[in-house]
VOKE-347723 format. One record per residue: x, y, z of N, C-alpha, C, CB in turn. Coordinates in pm, whole numbers, plus 32768, in hexadecimal, padded with zeros to 4 digits. Glycine has a CB too. Layout:
% VOKE-347723
XYZXYZXYZXYZ/...
END
This chain:
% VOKE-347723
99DDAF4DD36D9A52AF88D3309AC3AF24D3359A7AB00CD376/9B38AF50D2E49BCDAEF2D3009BECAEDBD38F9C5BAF41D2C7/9BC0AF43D3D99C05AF38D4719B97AEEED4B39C2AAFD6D4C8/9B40AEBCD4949AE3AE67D4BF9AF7ADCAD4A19A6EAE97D488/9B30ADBED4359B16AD30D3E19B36AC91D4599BA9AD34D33F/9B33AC5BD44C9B34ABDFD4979BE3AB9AD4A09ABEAB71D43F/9C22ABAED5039C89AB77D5109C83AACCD51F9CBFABBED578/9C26AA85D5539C3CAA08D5719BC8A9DDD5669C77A9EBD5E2/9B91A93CD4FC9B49A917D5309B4CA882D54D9AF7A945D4FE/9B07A83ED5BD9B25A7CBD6299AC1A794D6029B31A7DFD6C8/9AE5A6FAD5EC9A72A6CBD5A59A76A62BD5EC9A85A6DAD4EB/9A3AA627D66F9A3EA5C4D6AC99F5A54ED6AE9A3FA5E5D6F9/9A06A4E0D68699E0A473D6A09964A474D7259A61A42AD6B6/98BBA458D70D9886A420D7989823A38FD7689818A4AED7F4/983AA34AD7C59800A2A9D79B979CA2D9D8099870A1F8D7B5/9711A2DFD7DE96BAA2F7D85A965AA292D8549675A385D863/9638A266D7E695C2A1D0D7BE95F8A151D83F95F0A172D6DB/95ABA13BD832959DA0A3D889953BA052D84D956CA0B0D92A/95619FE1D87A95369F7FD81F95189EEBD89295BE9F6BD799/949F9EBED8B8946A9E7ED90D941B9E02D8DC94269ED4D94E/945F9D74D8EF93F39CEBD8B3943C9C95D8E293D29CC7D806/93BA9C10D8DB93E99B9DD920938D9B2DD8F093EA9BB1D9BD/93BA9ABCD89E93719A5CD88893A399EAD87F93359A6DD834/935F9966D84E939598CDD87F93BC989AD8049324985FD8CB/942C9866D7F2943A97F9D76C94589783D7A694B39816D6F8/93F39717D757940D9677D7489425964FD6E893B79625D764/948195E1D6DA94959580D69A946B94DFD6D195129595D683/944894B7D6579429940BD65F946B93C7D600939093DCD649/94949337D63F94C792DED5B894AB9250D5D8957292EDD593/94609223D553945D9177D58C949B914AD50C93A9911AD5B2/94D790E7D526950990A6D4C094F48FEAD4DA95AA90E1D4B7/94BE8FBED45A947E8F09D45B94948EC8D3CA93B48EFCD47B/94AC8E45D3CF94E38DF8D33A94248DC2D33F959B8D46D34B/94308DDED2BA939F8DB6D28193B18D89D1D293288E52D294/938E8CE4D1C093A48CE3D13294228D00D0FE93538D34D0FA/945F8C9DD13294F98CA9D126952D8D40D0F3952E8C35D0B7/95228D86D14995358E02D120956C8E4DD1CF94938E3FD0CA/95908EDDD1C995738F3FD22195068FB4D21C95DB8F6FD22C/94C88FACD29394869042D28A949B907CD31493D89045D263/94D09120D30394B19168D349948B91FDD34694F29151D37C/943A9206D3AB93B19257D3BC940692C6D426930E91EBD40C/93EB935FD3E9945C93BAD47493D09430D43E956393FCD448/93DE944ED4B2934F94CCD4D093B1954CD53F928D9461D558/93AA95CED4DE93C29631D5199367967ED535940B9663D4EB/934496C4D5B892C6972ED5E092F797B5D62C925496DDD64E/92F99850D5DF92FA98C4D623926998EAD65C9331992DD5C7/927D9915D6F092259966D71F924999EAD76B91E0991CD765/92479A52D731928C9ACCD73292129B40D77392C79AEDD68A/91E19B1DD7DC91509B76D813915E9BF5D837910C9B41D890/91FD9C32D83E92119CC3D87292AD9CF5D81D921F9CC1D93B/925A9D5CD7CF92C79D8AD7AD92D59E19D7A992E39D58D746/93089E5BD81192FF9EFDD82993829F39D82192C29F26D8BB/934F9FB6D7BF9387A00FD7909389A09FD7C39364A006D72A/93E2A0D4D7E193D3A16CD7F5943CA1A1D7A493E0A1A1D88F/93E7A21AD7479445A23AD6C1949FA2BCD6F893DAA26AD622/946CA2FCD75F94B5A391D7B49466A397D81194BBA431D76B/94A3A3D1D88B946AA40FD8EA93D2A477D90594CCA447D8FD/9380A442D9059357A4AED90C929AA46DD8B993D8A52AD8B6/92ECA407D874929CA3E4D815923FA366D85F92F6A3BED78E/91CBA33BD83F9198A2C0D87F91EDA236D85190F8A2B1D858/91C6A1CAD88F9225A15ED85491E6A122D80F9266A106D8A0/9220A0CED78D9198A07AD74791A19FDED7609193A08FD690/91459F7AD78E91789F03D78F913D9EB2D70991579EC3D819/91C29EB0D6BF91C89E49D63E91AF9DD2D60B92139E3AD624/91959D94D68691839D19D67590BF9CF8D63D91BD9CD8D712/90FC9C98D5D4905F9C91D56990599CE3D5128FD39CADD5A6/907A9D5AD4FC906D9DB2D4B990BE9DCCD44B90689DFDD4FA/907C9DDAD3B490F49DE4D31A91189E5AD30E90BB9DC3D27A/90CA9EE6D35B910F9F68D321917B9F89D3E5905CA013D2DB/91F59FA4D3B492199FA8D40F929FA013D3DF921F9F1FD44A/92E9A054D4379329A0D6D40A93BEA0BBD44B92D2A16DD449/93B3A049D467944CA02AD49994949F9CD42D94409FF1D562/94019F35D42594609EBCD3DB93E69EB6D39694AA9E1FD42E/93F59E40D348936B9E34D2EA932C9D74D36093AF9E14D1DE/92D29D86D2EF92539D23D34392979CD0D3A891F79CACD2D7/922A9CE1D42292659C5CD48E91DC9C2CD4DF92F19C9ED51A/91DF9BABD47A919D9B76D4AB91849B24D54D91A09B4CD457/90F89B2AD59991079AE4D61591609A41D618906B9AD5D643/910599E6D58B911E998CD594913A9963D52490E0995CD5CD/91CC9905D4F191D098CCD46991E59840D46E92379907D416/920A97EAD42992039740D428925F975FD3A9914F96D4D412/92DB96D7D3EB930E967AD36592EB960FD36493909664D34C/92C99599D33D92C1953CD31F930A94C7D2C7927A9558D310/93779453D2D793989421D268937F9390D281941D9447D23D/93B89353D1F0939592CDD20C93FC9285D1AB92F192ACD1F1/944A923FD1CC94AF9226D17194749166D15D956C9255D1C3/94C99136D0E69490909CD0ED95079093D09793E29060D0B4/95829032D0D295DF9018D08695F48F31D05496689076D0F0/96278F1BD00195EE8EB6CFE996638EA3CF6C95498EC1CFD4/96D48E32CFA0974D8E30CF3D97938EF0CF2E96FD8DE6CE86/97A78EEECEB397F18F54CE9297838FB7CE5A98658F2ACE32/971E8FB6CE8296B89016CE609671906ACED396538FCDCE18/966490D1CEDE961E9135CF63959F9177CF2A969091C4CF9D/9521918ACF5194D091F2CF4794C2922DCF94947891E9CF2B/94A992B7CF9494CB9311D00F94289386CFFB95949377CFF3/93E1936BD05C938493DDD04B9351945BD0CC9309938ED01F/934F94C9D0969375952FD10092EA9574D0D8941A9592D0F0/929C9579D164923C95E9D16392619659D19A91CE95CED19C/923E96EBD191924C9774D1C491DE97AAD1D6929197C7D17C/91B297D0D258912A9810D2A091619860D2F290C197B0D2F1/90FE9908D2CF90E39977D32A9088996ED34B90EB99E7D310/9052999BD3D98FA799C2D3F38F919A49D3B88F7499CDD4A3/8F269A80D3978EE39B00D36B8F059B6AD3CE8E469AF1D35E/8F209BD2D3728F559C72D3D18F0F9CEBD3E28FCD9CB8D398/8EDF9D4FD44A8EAA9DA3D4178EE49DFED3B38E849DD2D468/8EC69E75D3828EDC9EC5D2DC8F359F05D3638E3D9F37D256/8F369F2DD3C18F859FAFD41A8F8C9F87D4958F3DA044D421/8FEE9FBFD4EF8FE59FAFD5648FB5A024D5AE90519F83D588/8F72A080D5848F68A119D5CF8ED2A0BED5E68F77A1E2D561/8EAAA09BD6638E12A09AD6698DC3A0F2D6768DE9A061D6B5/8DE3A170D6488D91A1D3D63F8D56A1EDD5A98DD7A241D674/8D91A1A6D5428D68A19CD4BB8D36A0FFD4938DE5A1CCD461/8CD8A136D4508C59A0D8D3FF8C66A0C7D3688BBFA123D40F/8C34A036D3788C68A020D2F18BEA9FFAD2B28CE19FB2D2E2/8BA59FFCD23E8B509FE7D2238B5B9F34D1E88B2EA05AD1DA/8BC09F01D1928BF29EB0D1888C169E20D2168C479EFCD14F/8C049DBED1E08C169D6DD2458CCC9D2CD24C8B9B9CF8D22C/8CE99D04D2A08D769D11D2ED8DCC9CB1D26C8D759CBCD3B3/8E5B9CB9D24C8EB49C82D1FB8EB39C09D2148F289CB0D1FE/8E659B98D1A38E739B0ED1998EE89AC1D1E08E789AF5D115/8EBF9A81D2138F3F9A02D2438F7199BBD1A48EE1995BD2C4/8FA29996D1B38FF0992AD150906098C5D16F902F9973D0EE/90279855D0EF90B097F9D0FC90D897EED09090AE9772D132/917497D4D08E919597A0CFE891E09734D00B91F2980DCF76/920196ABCF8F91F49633CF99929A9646CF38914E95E3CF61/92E995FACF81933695EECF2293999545CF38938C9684CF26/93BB9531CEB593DC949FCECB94729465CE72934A9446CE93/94BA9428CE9695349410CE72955A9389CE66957F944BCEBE/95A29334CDFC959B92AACDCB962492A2CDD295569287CD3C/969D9258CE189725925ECE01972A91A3CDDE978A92ADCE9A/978A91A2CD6C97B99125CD679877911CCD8B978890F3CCC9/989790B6CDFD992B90BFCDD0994B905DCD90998C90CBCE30/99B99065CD769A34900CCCF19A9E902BCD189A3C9037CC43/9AF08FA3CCC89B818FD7CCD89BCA8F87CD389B88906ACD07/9C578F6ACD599C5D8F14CDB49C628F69CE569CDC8EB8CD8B/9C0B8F2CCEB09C1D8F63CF529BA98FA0CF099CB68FC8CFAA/9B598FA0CEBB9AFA9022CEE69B21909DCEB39AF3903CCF7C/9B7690C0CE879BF19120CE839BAC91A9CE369C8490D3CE22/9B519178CDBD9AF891C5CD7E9A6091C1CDAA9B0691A4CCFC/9A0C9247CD7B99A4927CCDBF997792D3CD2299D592DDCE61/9909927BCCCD98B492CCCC96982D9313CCCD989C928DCC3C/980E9358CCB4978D93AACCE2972A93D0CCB597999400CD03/969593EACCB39646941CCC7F9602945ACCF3960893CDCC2B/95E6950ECD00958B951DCD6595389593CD2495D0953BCDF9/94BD9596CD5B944C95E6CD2C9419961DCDC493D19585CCCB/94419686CDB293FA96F1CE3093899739CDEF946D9774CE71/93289762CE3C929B977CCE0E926F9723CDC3928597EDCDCD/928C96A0CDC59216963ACD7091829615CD36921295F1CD9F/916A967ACD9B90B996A3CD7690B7972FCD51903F9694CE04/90FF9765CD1F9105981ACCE490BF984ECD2290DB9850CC54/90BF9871CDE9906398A0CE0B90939928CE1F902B985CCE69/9027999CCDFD905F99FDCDD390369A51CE7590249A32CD31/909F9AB6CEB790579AE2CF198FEE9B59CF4B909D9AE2CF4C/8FE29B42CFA98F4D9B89CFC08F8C9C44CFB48EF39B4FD08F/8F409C6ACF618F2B9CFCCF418F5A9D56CFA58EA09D1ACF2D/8FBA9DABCFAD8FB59E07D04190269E5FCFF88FE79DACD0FC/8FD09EDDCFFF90319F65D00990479FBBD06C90119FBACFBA/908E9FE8D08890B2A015D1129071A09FD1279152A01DD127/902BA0B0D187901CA13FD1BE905CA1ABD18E903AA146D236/903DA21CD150906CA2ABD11590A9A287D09590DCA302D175/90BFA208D09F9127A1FACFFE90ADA1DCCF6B91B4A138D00E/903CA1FACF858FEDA200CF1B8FD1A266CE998F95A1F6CF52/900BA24ACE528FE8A2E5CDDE90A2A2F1CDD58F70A3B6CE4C/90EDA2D5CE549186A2ECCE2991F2A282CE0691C1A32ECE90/921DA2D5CD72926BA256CD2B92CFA210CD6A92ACA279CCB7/9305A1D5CD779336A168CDB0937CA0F2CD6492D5A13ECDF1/93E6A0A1CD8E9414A01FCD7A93E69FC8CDBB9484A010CD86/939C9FBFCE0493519F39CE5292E69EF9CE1493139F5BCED8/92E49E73CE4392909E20CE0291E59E29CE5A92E59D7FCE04/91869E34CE34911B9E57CEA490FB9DA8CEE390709EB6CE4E/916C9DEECF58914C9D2ECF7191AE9D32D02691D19C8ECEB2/918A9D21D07591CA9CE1D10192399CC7D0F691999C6DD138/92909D0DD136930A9CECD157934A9C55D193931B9D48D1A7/93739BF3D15A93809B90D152931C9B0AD11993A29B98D1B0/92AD9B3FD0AD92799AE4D06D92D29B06CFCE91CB9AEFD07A/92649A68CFAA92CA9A42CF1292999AB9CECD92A89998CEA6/92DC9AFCCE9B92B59B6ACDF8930A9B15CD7A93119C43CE02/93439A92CDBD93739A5DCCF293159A0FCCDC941699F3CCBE/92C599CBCD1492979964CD0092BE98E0CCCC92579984CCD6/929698A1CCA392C39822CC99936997FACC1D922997DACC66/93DC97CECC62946597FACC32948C9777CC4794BD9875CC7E/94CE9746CBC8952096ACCBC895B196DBCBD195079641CB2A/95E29670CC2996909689CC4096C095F6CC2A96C896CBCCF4/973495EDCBD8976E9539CBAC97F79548CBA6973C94ECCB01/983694E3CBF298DA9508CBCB98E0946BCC12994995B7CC25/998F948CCC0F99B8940ECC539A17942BCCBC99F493A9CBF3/9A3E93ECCD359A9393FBCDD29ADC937FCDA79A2E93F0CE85/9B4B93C3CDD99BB4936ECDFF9C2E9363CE749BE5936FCDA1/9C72930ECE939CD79301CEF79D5F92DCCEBB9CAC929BCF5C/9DC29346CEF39E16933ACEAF9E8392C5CEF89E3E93C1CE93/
END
């Protein structure tokens, strides 16, 4: 009735998730004149072996790490690699950048089976040509091609989202979906 109806309602804020991980990042860099030139070689490595989640109380925790279907962030891989290699020589640079994931399982619930075998690793290759000009150097033309080998990535739709329409690309959260994309301009100093 009216004399019943709801005078107040309290609508409180509770942060109850927790969120539990720990892994190693390296960097490397050598740098050497070869052929009247420069090259240097810089190597980045994630190893991310624990990554635990608890979404509420009450609930089991999931550990994320390796795994592409995940209900808090999208794919996280154990282990990824950068790789570059620059070779500069006068007013000319080539710059080449590899990108590597290791392979993920489809889920982290190990209580579900997948008939399918686990989300491809991948790398994509991308490479960049700068010439400067100008006096000091001052100008910076460019040519760079990310995905240079149009490698397209490995297939993966996420758990329950099958049959429902959607804006997502069926593809891992942080692989290429443009594929191979030219960018050209010119830098300068003012």
């Amino acid at each position: 009735t009216l004399a019943n109806k709801p005078s107040l309602v309290r609508f409180v804020q509770l942060n109850a998730s927790e969120m539990n991980l720990w892994g190693v990042d390296a960097e490397a860099n050598y740098r050497f004149n070869i052929a009247d030139g420069r090259m240097t070689l810089r190597g980045l490595v994630g190893y991310q072996p624990h990554y635990e989640v608890l979404i509420a109380p009450g609930v089991p925790k999931l550990d994320l790490a390796g795994s592409a279907s995940t209900q808090a962030s999208g794919g996280v891989p154990k282990l990824r690699f950068t790789m570059m290699a620059d070779y500069s020589i006068g007013d000319w640079t080539v710059s080449v950048q590899e990108r590597w994931r290791q392979s993920q399982k489809w889920d982290n619930d190990p209580s579900v089976v997948y008939s399918m075998p686990d989300v491809a690793s991948v790398a994509y290759t991308d490479l960049t040509v700068v010439r400067k000009f100008g006096e000091g150097s001052r100008y910076q033309a460019f040519l760079s091609v990310q995905n240079l080998l149009d490698r397209q990535p490995p297939l993966y739709i996420a758990p329950g989202s099958a049959g429902v329409p959607s804006f997502s690309f069926p593809a891992n959260t942080g692989d290429d979906i443009i594929g191979r994309y030219i960018t050209a301009g010119i830098r300068f100093k003012l």
